[in-house]
N, CA, C, O and CB atoms as a CASP TS submission, in Angstrom:
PFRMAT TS
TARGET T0000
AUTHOR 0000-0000-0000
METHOD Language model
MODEL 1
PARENT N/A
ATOM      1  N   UNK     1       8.550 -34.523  -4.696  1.00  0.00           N
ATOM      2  CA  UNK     1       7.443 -33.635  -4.989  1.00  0.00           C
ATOM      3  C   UNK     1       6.874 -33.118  -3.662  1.00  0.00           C
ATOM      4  O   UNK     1       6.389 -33.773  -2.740  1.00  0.00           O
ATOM      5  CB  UNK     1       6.346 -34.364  -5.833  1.00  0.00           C
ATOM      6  N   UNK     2       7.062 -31.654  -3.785  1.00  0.00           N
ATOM      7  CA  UNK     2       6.445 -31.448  -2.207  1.00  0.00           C
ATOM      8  C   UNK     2       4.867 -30.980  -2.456  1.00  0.00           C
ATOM      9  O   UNK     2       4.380 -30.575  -3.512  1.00  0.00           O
ATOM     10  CB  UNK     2       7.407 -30.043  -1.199  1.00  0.00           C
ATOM     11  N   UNK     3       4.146 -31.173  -1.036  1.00  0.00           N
ATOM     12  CA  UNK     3       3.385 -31.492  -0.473  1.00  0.00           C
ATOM     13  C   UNK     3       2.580 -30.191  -0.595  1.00  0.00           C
ATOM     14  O   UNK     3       3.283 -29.206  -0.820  1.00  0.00           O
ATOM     15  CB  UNK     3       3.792 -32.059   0.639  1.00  0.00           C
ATOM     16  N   UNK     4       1.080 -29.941  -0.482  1.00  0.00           N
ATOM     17  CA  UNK     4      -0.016 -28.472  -0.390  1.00  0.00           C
ATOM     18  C   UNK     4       0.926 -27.852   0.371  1.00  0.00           C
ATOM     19  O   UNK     4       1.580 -26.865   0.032  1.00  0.00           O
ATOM     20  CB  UNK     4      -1.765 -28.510   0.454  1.00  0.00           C
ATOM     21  N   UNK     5       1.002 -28.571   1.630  1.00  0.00           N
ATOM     22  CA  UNK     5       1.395 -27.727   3.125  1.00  0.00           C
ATOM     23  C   UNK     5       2.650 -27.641   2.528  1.00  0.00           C
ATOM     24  O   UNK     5       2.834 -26.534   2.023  1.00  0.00           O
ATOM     25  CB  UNK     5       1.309 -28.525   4.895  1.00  0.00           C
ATOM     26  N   UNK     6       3.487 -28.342   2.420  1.00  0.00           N
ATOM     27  CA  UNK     6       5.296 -27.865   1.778  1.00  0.00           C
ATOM     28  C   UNK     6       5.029 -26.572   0.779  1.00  0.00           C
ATOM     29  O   UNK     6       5.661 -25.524   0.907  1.00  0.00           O
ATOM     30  CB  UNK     6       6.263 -29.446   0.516  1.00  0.00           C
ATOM     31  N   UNK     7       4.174 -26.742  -0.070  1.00  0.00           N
ATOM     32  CA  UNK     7       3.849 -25.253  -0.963  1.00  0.00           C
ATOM     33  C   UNK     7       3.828 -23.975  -0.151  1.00  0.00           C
ATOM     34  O   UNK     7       4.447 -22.922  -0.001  1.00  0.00           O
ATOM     35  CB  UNK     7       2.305 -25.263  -1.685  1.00  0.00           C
ATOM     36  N   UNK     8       2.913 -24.559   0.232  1.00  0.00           N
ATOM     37  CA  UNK     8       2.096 -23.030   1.348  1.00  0.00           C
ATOM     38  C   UNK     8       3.194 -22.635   2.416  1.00  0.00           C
ATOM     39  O   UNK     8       3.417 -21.427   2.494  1.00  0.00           O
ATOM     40  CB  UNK     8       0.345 -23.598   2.571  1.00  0.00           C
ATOM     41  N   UNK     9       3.684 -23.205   2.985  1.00  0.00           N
ATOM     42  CA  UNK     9       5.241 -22.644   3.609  1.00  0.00           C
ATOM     43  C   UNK     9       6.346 -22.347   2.724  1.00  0.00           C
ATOM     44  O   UNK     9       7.082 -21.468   3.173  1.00  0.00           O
ATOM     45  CB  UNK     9       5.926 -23.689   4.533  1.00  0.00           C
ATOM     46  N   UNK    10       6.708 -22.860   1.503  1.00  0.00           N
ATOM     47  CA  UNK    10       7.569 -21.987   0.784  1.00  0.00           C
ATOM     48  C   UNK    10       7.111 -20.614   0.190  1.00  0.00           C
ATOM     49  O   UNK    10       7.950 -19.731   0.010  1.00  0.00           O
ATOM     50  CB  UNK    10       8.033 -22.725  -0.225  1.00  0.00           C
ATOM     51  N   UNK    11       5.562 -20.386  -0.173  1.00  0.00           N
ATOM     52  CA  UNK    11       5.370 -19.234  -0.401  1.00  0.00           C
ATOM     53  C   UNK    11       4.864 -18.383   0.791  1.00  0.00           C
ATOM     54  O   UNK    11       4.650 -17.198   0.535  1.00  0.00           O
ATOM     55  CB  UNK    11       4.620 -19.239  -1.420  1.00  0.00           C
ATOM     56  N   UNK    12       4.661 -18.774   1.946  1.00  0.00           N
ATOM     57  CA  UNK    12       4.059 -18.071   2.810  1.00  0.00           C
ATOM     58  C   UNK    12       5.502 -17.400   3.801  1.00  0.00           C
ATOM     59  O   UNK    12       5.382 -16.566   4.699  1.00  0.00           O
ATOM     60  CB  UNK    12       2.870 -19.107   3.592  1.00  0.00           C
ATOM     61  N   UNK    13       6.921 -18.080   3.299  1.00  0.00           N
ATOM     62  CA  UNK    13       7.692 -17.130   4.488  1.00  0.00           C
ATOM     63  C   UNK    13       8.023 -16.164   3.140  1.00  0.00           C
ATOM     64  O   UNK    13       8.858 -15.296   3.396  1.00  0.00           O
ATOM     65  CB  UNK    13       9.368 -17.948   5.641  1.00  0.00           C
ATOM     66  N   UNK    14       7.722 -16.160   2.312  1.00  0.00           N
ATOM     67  CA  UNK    14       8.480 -14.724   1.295  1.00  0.00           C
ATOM     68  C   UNK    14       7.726 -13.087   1.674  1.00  0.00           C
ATOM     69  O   UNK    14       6.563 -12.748   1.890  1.00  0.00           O
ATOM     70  CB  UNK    14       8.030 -15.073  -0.840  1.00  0.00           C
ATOM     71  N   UNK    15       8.758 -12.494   1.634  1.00  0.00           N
ATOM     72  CA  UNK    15       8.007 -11.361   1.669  1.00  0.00           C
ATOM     73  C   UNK    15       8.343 -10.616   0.046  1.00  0.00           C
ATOM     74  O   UNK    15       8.831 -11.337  -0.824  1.00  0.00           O
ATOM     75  CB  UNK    15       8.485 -10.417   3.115  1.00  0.00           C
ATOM     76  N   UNK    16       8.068  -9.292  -0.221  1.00  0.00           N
ATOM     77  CA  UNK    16       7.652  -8.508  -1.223  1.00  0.00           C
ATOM     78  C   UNK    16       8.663  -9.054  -2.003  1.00  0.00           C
ATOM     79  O   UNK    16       8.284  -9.555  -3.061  1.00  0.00           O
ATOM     80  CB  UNK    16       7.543  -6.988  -1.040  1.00  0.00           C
ATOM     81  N   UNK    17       9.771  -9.086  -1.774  1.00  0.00           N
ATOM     82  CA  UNK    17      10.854  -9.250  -2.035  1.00  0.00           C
ATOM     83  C   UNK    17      11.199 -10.555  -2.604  1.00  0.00           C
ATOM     84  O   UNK    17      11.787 -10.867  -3.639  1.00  0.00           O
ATOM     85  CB  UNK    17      11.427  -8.943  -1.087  1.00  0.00           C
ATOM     86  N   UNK    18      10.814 -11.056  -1.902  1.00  0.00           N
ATOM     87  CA  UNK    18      11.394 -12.681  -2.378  1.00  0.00           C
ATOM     88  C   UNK    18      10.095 -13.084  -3.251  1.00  0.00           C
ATOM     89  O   UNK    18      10.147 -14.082  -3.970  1.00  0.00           O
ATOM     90  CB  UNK    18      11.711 -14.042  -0.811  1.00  0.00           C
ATOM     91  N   UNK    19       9.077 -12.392  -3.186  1.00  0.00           N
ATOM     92  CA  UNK    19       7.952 -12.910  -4.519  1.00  0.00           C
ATOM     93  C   UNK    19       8.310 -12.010  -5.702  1.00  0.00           C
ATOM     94  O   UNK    19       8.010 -12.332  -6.852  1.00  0.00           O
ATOM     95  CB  UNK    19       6.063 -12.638  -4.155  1.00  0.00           C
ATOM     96  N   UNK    20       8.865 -11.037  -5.449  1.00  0.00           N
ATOM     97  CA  UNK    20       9.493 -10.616  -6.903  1.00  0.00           C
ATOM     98  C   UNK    20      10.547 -11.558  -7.555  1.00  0.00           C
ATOM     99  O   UNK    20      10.573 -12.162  -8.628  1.00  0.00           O
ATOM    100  CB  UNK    20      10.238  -9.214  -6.772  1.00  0.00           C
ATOM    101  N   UNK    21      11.080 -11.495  -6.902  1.00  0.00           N
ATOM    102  CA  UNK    21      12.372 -13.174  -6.997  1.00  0.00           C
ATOM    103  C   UNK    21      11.633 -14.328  -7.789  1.00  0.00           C
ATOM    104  O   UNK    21      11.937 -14.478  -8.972  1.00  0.00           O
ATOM    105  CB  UNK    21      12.794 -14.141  -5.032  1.00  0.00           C
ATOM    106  N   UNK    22      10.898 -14.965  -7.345  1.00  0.00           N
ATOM    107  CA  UNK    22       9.786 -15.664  -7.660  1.00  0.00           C
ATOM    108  C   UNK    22       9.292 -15.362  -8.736  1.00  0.00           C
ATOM    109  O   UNK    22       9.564 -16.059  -9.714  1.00  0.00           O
ATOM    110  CB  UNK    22       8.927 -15.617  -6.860  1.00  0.00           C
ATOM    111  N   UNK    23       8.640 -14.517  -8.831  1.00  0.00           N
ATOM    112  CA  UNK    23       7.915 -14.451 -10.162  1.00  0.00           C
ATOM    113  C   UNK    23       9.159 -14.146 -11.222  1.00  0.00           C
ATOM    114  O   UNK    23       8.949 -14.733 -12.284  1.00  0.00           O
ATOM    115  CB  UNK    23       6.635 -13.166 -10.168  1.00  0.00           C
ATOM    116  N   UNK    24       9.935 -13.669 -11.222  1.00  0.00           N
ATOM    117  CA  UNK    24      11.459 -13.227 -12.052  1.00  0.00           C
ATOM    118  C   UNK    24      11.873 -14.739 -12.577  1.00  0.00           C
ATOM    119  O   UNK    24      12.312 -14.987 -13.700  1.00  0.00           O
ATOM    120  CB  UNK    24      12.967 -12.426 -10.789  1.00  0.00           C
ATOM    121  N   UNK    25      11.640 -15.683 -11.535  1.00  0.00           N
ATOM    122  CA  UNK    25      12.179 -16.909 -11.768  1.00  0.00           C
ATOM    123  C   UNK    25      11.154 -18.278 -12.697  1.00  0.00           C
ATOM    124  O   UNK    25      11.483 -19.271 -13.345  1.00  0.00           O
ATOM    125  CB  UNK    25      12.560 -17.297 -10.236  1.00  0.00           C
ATOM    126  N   UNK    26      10.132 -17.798 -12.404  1.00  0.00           N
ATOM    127  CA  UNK    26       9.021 -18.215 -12.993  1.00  0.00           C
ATOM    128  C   UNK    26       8.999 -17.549 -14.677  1.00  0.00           C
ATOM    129  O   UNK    26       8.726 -18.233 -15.664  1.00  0.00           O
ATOM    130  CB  UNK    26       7.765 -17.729 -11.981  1.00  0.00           C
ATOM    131  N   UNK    27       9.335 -16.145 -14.708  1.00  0.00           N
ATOM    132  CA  UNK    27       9.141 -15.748 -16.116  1.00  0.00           C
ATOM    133  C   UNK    27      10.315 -16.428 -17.219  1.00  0.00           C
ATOM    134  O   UNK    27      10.336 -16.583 -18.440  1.00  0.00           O
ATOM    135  CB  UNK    27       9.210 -14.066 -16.124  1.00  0.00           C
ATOM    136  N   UNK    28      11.194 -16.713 -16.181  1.00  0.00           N
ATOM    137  CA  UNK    28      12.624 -17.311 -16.787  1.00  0.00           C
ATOM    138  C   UNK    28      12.355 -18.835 -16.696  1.00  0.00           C
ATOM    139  O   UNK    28      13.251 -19.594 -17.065  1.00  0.00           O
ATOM    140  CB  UNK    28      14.152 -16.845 -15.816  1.00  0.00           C
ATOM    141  N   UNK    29      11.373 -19.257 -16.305  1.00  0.00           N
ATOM    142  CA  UNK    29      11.426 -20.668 -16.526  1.00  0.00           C
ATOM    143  C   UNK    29      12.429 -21.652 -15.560  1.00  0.00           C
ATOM    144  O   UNK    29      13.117 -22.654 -15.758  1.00  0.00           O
ATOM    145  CB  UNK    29      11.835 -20.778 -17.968  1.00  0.00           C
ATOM    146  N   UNK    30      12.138 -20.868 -14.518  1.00  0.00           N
ATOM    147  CA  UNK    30      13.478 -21.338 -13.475  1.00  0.00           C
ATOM    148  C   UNK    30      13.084 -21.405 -12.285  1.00  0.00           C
ATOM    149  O   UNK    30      13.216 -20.381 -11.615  1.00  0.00           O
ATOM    150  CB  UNK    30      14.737 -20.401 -13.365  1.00  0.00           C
ATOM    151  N   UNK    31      12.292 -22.990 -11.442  1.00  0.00           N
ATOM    152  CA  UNK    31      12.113 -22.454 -10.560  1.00  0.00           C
ATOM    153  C   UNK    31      11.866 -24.035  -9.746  1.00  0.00           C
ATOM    154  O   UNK    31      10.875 -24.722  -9.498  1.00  0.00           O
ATOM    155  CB  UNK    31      11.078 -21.253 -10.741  1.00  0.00           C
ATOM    156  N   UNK    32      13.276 -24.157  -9.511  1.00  0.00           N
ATOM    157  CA  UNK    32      13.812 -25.681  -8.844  1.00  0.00           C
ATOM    158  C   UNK    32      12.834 -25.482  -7.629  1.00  0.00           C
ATOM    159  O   UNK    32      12.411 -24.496  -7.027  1.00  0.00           O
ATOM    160  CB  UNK    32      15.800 -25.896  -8.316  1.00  0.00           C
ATOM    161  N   UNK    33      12.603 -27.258  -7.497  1.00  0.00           N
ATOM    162  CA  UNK    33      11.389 -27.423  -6.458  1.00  0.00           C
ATOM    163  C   UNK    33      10.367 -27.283  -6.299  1.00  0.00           C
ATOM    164  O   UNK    33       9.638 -27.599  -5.359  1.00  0.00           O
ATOM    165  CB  UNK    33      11.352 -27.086  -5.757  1.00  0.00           C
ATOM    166  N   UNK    34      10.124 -26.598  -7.556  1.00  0.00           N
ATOM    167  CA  UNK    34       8.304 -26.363  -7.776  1.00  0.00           C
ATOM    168  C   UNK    34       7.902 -27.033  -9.101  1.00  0.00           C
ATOM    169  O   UNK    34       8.201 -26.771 -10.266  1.00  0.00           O
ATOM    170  CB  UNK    34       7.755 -24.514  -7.951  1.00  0.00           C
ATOM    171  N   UNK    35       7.219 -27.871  -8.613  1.00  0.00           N
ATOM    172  CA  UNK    35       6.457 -28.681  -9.734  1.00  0.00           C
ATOM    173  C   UNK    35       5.997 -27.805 -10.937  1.00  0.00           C
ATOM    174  O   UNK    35       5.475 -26.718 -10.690  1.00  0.00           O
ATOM    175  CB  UNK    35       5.135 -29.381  -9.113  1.00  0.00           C
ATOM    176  N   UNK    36       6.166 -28.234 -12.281  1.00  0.00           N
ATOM    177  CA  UNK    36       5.548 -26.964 -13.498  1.00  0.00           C
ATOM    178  C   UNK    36       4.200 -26.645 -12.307  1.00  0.00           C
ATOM    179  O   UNK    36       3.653 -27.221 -11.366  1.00  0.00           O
ATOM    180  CB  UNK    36       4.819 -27.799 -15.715  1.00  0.00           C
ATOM    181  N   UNK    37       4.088 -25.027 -13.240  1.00  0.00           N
ATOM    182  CA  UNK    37       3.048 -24.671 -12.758  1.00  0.00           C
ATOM    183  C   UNK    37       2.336 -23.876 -11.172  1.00  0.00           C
ATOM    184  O   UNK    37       1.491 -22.991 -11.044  1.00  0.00           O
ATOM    185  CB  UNK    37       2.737 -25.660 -13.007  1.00  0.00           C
ATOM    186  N   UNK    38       3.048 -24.588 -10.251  1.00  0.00           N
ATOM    187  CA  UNK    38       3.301 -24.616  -8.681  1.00  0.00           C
ATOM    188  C   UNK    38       3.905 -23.409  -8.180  1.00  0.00           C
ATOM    189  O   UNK    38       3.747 -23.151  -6.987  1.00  0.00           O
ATOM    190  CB  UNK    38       4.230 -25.763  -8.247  1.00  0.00           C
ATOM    191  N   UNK    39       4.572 -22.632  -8.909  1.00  0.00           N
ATOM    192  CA  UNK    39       5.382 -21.514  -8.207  1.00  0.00           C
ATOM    193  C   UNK    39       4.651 -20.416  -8.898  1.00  0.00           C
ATOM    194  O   UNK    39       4.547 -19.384  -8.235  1.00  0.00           O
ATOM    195  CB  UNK    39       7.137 -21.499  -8.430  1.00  0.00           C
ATOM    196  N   UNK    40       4.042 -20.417 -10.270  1.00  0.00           N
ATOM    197  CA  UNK    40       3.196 -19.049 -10.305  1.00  0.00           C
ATOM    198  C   UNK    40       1.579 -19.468  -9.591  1.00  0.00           C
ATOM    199  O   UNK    40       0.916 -18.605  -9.016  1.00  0.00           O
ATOM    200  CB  UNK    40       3.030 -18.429 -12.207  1.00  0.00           C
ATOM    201  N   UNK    41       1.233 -20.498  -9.695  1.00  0.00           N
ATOM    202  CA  UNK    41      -0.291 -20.399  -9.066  1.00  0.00           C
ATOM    203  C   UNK    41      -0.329 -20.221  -7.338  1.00  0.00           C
ATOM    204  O   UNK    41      -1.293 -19.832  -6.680  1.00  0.00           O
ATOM    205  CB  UNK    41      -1.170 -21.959  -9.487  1.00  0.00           C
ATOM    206  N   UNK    42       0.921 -20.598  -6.865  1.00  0.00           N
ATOM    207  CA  UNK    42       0.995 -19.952  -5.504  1.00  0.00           C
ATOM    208  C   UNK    42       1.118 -18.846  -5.406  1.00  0.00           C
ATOM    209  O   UNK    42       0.321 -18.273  -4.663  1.00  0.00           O
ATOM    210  CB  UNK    42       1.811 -20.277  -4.786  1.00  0.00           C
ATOM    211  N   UNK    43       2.178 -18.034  -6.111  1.00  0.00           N
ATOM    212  CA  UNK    43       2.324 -16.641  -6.780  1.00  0.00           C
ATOM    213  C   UNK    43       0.646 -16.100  -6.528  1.00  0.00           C
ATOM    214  O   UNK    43       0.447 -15.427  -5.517  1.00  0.00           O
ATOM    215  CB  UNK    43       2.899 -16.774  -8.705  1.00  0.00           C
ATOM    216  N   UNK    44      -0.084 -16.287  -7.097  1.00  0.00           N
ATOM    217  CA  UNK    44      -0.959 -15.979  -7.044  1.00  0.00           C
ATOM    218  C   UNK    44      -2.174 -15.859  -6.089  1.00  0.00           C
ATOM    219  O   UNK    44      -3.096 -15.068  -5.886  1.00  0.00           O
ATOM    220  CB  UNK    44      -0.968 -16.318  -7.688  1.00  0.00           C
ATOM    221  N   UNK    45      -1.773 -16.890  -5.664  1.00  0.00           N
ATOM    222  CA  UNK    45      -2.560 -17.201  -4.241  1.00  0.00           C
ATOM    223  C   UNK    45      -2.150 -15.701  -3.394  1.00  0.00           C
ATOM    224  O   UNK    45      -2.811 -14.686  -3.171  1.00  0.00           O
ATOM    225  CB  UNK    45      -1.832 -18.917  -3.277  1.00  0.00           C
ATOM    226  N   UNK    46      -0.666 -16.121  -3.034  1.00  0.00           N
ATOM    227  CA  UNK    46       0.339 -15.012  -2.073  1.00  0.00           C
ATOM    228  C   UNK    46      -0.215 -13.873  -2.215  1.00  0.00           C
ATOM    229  O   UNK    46      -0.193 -13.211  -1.177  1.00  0.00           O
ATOM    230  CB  UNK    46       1.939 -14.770  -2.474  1.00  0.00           C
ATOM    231  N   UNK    47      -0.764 -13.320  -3.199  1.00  0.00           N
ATOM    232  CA  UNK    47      -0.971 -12.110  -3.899  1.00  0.00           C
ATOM    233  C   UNK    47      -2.077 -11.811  -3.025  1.00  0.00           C
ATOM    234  O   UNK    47      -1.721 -11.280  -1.974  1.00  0.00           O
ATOM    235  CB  UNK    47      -1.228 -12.141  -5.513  1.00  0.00           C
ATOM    236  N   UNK    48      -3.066 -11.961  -3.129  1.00  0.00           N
ATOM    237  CA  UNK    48      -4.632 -11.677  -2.637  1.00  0.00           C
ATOM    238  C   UNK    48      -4.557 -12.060  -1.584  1.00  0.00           C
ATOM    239  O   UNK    48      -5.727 -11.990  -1.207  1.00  0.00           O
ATOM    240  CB  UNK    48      -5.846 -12.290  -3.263  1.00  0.00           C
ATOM    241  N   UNK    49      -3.711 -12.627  -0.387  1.00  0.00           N
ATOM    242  CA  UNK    49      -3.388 -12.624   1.324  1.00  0.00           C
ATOM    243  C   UNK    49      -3.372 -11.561   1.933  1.00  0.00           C
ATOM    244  O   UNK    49      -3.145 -11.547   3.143  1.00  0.00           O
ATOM    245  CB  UNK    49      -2.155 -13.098   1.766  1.00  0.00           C
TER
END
């Protein structure tokens, strides 16, 4: 289970691109390494940066 800071560096090197990826993978229910939940509420975070 990774870590705030392990979060915040997997969403903080994506750019436009790779958070479309992301969220694509999230709508599909697919999204190894992120705890439920963890990959859209960072999603979200990323967003408003």
């Amino acid at each position: 289970m990774p870590t705030e800071a392990e979060y915040h560096e997997m969403i903080s090197v994506r750019d436009h691109a790779g958070l479309v990826e992301l969220w694509e993978a999230v709508e599909a229910g697919d999204t190894p390494g992120w705890e439920p939940g963890k990959a859209f509420e960072y999603s979200i975070l990323r967003a408003f940066e």
